[in-house]
C-alpha positions in Angstrom: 0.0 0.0 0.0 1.1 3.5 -1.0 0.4 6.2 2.0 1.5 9.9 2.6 2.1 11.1 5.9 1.0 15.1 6.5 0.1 17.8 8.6 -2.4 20.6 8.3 -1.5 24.0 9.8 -3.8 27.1 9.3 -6.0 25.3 7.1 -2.9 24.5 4.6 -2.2 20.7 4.3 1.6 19.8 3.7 2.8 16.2 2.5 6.0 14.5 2.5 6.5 12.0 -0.6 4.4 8.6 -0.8 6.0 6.0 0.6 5.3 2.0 0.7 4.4 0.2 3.6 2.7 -3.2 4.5 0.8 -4.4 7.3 2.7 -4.5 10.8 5.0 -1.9 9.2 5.5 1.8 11.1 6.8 5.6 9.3 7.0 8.5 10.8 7.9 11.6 9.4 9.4 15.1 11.0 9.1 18.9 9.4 11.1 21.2 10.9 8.7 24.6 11.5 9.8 27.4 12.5 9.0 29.3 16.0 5.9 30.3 15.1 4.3 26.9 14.4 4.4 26.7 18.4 1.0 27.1 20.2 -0.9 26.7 16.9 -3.0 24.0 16.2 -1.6 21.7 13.6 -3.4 18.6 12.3 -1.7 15.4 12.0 -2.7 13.8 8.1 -2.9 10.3 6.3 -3.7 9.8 2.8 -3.3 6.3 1.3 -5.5 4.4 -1.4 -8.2 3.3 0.8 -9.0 6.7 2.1 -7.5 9.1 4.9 -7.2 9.9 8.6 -6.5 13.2 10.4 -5.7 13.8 14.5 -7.5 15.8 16.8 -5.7 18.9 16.5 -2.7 19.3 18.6 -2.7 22.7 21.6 0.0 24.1 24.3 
């Protein structure tokens, strides 16, 4: 299965590059964001083939 691991940050989604993974299988992904990405809410994103997922949003 293809997925894509993202974020969404002031209603702006960002994605890394597909990558493959099987069943059992963990990724992770990090984004460096500068200072003022702290204390914002930010969205944690999945898109593969079957559909997606998003986190609750994250706060201080």
């Amino acid at each position: 299965m293809s997925a894509q691991l993202g974020y969404s940050r002031s209603g702006t989604a960002h994605y890394a590059n597909a990558v493959s993974i099987s069943a059992g299988q963990k990724k992770s992904q990090t984004w460096s964001l500068g200072a003022s990405a702290y204390c914002s809410s930010i969205i944690g994103l999945l898109k593969y083939s079957g559909g997606s997922y998003q986190t609750p949003a994250s706060h201080c």
